[in-house]
C-alpha positions as CSV (number, residue, x, y, z in Angstrom):
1,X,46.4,34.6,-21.2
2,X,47.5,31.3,-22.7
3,X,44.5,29.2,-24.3
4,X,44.5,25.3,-25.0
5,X,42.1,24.5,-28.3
6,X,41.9,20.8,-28.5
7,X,40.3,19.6,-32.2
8,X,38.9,16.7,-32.7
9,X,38.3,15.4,-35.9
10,X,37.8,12.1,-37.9
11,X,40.4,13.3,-40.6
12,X,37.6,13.7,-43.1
13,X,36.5,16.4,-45.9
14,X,34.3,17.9,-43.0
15,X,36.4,17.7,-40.6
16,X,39.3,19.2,-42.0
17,X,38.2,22.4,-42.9
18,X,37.7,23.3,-39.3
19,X,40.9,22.3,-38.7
20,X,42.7,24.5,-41.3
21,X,40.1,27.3,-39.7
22,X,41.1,26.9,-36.1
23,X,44.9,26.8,-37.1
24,X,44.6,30.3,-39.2
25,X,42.6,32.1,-36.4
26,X,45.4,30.9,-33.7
27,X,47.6,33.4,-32.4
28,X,51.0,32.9,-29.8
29,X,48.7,32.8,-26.8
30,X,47.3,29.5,-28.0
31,X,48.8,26.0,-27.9
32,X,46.6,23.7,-30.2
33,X,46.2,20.0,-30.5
34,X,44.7,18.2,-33.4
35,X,43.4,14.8,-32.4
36,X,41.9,13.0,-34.6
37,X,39.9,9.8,-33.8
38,X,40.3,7.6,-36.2
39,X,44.0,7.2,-35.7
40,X,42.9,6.9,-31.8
41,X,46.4,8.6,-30.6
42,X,48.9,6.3,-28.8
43,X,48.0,6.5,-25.0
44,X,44.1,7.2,-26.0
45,X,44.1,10.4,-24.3
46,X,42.0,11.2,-27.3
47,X,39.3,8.3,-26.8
48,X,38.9,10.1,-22.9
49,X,38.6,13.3,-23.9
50,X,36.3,13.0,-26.0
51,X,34.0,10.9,-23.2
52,X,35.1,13.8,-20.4
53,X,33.6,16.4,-23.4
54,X,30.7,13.9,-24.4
55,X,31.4,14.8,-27.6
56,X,28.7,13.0,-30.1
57,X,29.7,14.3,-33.7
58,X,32.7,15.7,-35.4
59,X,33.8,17.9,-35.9
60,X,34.4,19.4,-32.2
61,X,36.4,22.4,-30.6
62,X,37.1,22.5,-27.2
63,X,38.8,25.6,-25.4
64,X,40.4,25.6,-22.1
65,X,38.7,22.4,-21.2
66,X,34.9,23.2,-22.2
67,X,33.4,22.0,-25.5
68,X,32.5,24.9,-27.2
69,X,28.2,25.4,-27.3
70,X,28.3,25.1,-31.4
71,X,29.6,21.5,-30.9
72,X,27.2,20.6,-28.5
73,X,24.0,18.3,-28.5
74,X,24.8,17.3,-32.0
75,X,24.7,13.9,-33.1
76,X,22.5,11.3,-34.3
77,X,19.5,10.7,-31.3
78,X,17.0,7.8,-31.2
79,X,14.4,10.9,-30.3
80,X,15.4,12.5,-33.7
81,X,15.5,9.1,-35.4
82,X,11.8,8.1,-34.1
83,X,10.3,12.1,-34.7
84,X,11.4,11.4,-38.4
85,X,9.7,8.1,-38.6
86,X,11.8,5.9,-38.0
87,X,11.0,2.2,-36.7
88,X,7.6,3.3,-37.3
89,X,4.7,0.8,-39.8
């Protein structure tokens, strides 16, 4: 069964170590495409991706067109933000 893995990355020193990961772990059966956000790829296919996925913080793994559960709900939060004090006397 053929798999898609779609990376998303912002082509930093985090980020890139899940890339090289993803890429060794890959076998024939799966096509992979890096894309990383900063560069914000040509026709933006990227930018709406990564809206469709609502992916908050990179970086993210998606397979066959679902956001893997370790990249989800991630992300900075104004209920995290306020729970550590934040905007509070």
């Amino acid at each position: 069964m053929k798999r898609t893995v779609e990376i998303f990355t912002a082509g930093c020193p985090v980020c890139e170590p899940v890339v090289k990961t993803v890429k060794e772990m890959v076998c024939g059966s799966c096509e992979v495409n890096v894309y990383n956000l900063v560069e914000q790829c040509d026709d933006k296919v990227c930018v709406d991706k990564m809206k469709e996925y609502n992916i908050t913080s990179l970086p993210a793994v998606a397979v066959n067109g679902k956001l893997l559960s370790c990249c989800q709900n991630r992300g900075v939060s104004k209920e995290e933000l306020a729970k550590a004090g934040i905007g509070q006397s």
